[in-house]
C-alpha positions as CSV (number, residue, x, y, z in Angstrom):
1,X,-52.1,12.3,6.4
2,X,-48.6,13.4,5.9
3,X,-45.5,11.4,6.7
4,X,-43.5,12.8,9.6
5,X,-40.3,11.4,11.4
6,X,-40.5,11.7,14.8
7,X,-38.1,14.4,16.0
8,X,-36.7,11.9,18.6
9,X,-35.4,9.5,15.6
10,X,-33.4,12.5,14.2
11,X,-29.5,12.4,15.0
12,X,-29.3,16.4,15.5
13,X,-25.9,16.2,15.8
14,X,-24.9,14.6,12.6
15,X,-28.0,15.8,10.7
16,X,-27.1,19.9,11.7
17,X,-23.1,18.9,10.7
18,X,-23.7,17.4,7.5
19,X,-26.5,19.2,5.9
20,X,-24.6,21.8,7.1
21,X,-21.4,21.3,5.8
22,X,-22.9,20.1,2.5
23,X,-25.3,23.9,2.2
24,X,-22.0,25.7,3.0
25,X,-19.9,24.1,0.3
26,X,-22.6,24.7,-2.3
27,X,-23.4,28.3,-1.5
28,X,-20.3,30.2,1.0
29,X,-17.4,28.3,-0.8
30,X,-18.8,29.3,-4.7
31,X,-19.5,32.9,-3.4
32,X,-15.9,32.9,-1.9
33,X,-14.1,31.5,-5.0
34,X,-16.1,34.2,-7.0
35,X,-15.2,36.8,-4.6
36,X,-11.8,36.4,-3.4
37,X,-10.6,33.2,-6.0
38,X,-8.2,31.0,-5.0
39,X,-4.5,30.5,-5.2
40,X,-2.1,27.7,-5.9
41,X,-1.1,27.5,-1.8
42,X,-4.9,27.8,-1.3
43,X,-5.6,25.3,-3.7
44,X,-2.6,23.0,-2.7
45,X,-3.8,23.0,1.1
46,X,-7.1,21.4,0.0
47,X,-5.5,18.9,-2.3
48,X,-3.0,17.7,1.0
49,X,-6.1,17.8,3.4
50,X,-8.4,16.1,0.7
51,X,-5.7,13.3,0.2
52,X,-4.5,13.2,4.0
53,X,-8.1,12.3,5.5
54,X,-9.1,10.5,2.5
55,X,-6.4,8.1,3.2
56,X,-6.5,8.5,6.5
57,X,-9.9,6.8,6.3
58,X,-9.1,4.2,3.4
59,X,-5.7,3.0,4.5
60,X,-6.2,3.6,8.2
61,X,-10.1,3.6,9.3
62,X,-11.0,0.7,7.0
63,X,-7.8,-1.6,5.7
64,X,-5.7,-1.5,8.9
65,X,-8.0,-0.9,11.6
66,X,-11.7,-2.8,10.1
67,X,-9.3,-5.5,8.5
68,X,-6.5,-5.8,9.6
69,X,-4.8,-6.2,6.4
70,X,-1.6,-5.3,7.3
71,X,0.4,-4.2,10.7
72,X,1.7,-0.4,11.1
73,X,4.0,1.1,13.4
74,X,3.1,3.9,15.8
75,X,3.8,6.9,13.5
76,X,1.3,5.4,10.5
77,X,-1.1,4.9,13.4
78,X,-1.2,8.1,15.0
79,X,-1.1,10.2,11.8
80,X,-3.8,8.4,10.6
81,X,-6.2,8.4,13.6
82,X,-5.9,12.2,14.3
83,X,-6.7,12.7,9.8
84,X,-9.2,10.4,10.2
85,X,-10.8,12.3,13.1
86,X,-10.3,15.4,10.3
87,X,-13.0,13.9,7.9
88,X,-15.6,14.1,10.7
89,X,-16.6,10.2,10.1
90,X,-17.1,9.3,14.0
91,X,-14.0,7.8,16.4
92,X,-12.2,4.6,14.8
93,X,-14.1,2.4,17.6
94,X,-17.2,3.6,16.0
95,X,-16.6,3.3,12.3
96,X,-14.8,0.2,12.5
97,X,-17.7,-1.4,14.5
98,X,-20.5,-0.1,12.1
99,X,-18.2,-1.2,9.1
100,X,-17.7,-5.0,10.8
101,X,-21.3,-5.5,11.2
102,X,-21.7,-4.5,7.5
103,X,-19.9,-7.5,6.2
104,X,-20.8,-10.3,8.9
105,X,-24.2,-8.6,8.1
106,X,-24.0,-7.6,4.4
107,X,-27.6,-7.0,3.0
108,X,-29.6,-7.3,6.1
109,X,-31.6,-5.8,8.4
110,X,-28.2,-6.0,10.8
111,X,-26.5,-4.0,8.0
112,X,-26.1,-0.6,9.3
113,X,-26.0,0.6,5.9
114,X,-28.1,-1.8,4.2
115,X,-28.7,-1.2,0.5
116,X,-31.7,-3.2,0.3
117,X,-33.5,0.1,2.2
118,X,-32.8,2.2,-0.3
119,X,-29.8,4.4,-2.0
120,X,-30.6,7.1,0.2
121,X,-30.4,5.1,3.3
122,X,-27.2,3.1,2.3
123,X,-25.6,6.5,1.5
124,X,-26.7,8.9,4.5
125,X,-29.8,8.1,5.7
126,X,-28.5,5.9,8.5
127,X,-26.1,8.8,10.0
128,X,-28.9,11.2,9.8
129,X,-31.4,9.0,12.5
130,X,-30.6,7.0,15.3
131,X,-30.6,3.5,15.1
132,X,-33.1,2.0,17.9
133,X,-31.3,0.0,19.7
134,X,-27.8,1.4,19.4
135,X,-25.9,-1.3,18.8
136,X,-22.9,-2.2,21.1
137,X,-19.3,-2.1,20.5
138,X,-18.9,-5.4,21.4
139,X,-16.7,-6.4,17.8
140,X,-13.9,-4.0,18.6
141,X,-12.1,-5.5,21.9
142,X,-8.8,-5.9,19.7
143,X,-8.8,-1.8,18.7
144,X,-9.4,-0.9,22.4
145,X,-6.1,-2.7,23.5
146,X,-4.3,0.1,21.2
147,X,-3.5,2.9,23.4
148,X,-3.3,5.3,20.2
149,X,-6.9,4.5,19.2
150,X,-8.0,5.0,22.9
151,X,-6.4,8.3,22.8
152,X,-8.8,9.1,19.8
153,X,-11.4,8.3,21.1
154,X,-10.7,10.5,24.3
155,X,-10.1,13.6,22.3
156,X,-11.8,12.9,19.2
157,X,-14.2,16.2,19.3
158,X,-11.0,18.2,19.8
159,X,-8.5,16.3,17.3
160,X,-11.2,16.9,14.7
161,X,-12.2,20.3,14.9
162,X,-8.1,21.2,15.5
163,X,-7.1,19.5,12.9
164,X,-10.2,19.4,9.9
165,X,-11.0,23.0,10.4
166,X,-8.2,25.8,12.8
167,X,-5.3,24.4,11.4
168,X,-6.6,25.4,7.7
169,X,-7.8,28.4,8.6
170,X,-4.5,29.5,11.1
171,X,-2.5,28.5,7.8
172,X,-4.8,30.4,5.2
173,X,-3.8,33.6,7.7
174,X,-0.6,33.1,7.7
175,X,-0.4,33.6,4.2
176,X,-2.5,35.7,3.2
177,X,-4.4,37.3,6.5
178,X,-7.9,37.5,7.5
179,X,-9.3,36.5,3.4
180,X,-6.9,33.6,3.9
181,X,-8.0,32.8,7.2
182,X,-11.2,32.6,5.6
183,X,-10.7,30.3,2.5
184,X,-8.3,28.2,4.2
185,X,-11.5,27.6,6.3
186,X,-14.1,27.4,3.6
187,X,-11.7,25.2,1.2
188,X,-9.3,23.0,3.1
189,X,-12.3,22.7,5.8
190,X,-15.6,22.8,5.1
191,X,-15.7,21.7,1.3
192,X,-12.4,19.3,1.7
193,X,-15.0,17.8,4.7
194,X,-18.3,17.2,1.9
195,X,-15.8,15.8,-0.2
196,X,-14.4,13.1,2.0
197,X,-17.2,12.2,3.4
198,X,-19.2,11.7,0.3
199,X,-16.6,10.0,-1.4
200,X,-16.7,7.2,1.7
201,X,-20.5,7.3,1.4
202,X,-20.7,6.7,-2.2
203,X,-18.8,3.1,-1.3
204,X,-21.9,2.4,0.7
205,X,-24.2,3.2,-2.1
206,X,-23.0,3.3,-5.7
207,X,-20.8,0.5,-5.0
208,X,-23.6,-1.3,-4.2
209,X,-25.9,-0.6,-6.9
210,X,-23.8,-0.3,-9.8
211,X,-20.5,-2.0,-11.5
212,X,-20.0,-6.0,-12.0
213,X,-19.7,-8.8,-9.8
214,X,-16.4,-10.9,-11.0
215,X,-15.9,-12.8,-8.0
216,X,-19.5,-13.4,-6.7
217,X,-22.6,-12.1,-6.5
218,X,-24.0,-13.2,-2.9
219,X,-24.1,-10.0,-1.7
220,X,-25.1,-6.4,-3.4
221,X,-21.3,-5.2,-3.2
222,X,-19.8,-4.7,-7.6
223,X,-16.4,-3.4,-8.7
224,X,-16.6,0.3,-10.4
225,X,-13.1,1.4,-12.2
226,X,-15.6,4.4,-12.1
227,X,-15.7,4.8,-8.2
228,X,-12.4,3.7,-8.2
229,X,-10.7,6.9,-8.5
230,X,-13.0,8.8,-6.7
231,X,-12.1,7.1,-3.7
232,X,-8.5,6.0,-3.7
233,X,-9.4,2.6,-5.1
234,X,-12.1,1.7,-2.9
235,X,-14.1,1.2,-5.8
236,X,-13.7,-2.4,-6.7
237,X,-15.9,-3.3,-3.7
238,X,-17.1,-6.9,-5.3
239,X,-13.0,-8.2,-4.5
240,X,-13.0,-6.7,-1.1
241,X,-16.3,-8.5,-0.2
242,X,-14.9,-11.7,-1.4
243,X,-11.5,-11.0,-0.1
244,X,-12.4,-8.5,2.9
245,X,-8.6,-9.1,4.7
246,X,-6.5,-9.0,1.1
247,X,-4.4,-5.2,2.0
248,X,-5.1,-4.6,-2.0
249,X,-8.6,-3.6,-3.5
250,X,-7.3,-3.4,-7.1
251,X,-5.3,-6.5,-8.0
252,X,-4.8,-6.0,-11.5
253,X,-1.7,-3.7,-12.1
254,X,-3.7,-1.6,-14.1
255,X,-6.4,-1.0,-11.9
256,X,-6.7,2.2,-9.5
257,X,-5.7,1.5,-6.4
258,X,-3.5,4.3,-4.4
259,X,-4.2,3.0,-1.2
260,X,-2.4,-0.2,-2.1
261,X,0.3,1.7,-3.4
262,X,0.6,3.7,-0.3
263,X,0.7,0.5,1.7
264,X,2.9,-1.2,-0.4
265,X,5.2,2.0,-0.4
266,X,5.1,2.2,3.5
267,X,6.4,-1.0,3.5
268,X,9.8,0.0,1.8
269,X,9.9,2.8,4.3
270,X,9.5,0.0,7.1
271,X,6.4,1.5,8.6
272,X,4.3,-1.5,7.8
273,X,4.4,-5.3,7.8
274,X,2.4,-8.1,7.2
275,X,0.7,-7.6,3.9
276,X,-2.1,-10.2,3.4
277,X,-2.7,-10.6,0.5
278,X,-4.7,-13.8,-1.9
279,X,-2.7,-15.9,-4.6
280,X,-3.3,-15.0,-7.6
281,X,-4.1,-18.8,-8.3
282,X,-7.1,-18.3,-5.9
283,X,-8.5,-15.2,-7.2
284,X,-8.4,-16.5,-11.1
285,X,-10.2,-20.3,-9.7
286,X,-12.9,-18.1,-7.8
287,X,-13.7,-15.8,-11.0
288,X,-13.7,-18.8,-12.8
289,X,-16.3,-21.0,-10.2
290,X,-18.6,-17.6,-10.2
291,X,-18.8,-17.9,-14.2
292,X,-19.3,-21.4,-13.9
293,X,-22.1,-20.8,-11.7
294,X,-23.8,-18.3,-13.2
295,X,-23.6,-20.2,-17.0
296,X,-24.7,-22.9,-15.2
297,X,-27.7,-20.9,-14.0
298,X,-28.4,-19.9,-17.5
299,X,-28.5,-23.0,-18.8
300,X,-31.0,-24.5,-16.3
301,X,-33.7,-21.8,-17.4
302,X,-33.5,-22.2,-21.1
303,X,-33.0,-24.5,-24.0
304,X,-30.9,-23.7,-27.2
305,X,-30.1,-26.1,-30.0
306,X,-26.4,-25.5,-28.8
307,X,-27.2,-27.0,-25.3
308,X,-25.8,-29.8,-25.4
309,X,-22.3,-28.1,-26.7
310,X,-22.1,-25.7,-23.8
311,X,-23.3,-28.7,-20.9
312,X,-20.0,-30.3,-22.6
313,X,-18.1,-27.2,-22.5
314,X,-19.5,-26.6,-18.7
315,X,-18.6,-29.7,-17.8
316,X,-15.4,-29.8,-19.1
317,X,-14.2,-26.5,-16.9
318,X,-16.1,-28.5,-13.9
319,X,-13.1,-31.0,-14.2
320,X,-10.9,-28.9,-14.5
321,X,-11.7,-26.8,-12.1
322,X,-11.8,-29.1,-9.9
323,X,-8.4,-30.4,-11.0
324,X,-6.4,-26.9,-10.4
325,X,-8.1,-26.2,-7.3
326,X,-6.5,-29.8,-5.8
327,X,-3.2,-29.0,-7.5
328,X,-3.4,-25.8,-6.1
329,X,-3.4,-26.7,-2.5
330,X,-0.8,-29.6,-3.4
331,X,1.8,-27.0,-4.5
332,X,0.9,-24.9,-1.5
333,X,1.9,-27.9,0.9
334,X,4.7,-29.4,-1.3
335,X,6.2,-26.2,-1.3
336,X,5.7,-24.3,2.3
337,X,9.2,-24.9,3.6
338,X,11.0,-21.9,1.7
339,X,14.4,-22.8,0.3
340,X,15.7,-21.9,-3.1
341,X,14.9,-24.7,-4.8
342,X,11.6,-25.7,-3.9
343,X,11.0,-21.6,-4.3
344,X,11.7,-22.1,-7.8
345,X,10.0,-25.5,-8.8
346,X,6.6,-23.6,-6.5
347,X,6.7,-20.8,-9.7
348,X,7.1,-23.4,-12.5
349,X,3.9,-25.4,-10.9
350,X,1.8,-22.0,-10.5
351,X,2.9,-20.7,-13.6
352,X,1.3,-23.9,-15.0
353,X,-1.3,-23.3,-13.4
354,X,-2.4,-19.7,-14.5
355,X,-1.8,-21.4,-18.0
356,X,-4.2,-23.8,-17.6
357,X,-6.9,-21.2,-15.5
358,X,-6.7,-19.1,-18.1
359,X,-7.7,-21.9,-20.8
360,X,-10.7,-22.8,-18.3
361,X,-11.7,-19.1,-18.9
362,X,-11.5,-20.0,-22.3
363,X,-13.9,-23.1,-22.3
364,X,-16.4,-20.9,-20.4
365,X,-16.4,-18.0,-23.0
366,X,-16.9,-20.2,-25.6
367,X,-20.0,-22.1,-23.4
368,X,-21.2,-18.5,-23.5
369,X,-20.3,-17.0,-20.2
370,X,-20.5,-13.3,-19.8
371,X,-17.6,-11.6,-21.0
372,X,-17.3,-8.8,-18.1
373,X,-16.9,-12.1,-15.5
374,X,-14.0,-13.5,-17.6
């Protein structure tokens, strides 16, 4: 007998929109561009919708409003609520909820996008049929004080369709009438919408299944440099897990991140505040505790003639890092009243620190520790 869903568990609503969306930009937008083409201003509006509700989702949807990694003044706020609503990803209340429960939840059957039911599920599956029961917005009593995000909510049907698909099409006629009219729809629109909205999806699901785990591998979540810049540095997922409230994804300066650097630019401006953000100190003595953990593991499930060398080595990094994490917080409290001088001596201590973290790493690597960890 044939497996069938019940139509009842189908989400019509979001199933019709995104299969939708997703057949329209892979047959009407590739007849278009061979019919018509398209022009730099054609081209340039999808490129400032594309970034405008991808960031709209990354900066605002999931690092101020899920996290609260930072504080933003009205403007950021606004702008980013009604170009989040343009990448058709439910009302903030909604997507912040679902995205809460996914890390208090991470991996289980409370995960609304749980990896451990599949790819497909992780990815779209869960959007396409109703969960049973719905669950409650009972995480997001902070968002609802925020008269902005109410206002979203309100008009969210409106604000979206407004925004994600007659203000690209009114522009696309303005410049170029009725054919305009029509890519501006088609480009800015429809395939700017598959290509947002796949780009948050593939956080759900390739950053869950492929990449490494640096900083801890308790839950399915792995850095990609890969995913990285397909979705304004979302893609080093294994730090945010670890470090869910940190405003930064990509904490190396050479990794992807342009949602950082948008935040971090905003700041300049003045339209944001309060960037939280973890030591360096305390990211470099958890990388170094997961490789210790995980040679440690090794060890326990095989013997090697060079055993005995790499318990010594193992246990030699156990002391010390054991030794930097107390001289760590003693720095921190020496050092909390900010004057000049105690400013100073605080960056001579950490920089002696890192020094020493760094030879830990160095103990571990010759232990035999996996090199992508260190």
């Amino acid at each position: 007998m044939p497996f069938r869903i019940p139509s009842s568990r189908v989400n019509w609503t979001n199933s019709s929109f995104l299969i939708g969306t997703a057949a329209a930009t892979l047959t009407v937008v590739p007849w278009y561009l061979w019919r018509y083409g398209a022009d730099a201003f054609q081209i340039g509006m999808f490129l400032f919708f594309f970034i405008a509700t991808g960031l709209s989702i990354t900066l605002g949807y999931h690092r101020l409003y899920a996290h609260k990694a930072f504080e933003a003044r009205w403007p950021v706020r606004l702008l980013t609520l009604i170009f989040g609503a343009a990448a058709f990803e439910n009302e903030a209340l909604n997507w912040v909820s679902d995205h809460r429960r996914h890390h208090k939840n991470v991996d289980s059957d409370d995960d609304p996008y749980d990896i451990s039911k599949g790819f497909w599920h992780a990815h779209i599956g869960w959007i396409l049929f109703k969960l049973e029961p719905e669950p409650p917005l009972d995480n997001v009593a902070d968002l609802r004080k925020d008269p902005l995000v109410r206002f979203q909510s309100r008009f969210y049907v409106t604000i979206a369709v407004v925004i994600g698909f007659v203000v690209p099409a009114v522009l696309g006629g303005l410049h170029a009438g009725w054919i305009g009219a029509l890519g501006g729809l088609l480009l800015a629109g429809v395939a700017r919408v598959t290509a947002v909205q796949h780009m948050t999806f593939f956080i759900n699901s390739l950053c869950h299944t492929i990449g490494g785990q640096p900083y801890s591998d308790r839950c399915s979540a792995r850095d990609s440099w890969l995913m990285a810049i397909f979705t304004f540095g979302e893609g080093y997922h294994n730090y945010h897990h670890e470090f869910q409230h940190d405003y930064r994804n990509g904490v190396k300066w050479w990794q992807w991140d342009p949602t950082k650097w948008s935040i971090w630019t905003l700041q300049q401006l003045g339209l944001t505040s309060g960037l939280r953000r973890v030591s360096e100190e305390k990211v470099l003595l958890q990388q170094l505790e997961e490789a210790r953990r995980r040679l440690e593991a090794r060890l326990a499930c095989r013997v090697t003639p060079l055993q005995g060398r790499m318990r010594l080595l193992l246990q030699n990094s156990g002391e010390k890092l054991h030794e930097l994490g107390e001289r760590w917080e003693a720095v921190k409290a020496e050092y909390a009243e900010k004057t000049d001088v105690k400013i100073d001596h605080a960056r001579a201590a950490l920089a002696e620190i890192r020094r020493e973290v760094r030879h830990a790493f160095d103990l571990l690597e010759l232990a035999g520790a996996p090199a992508a960890v260190a």
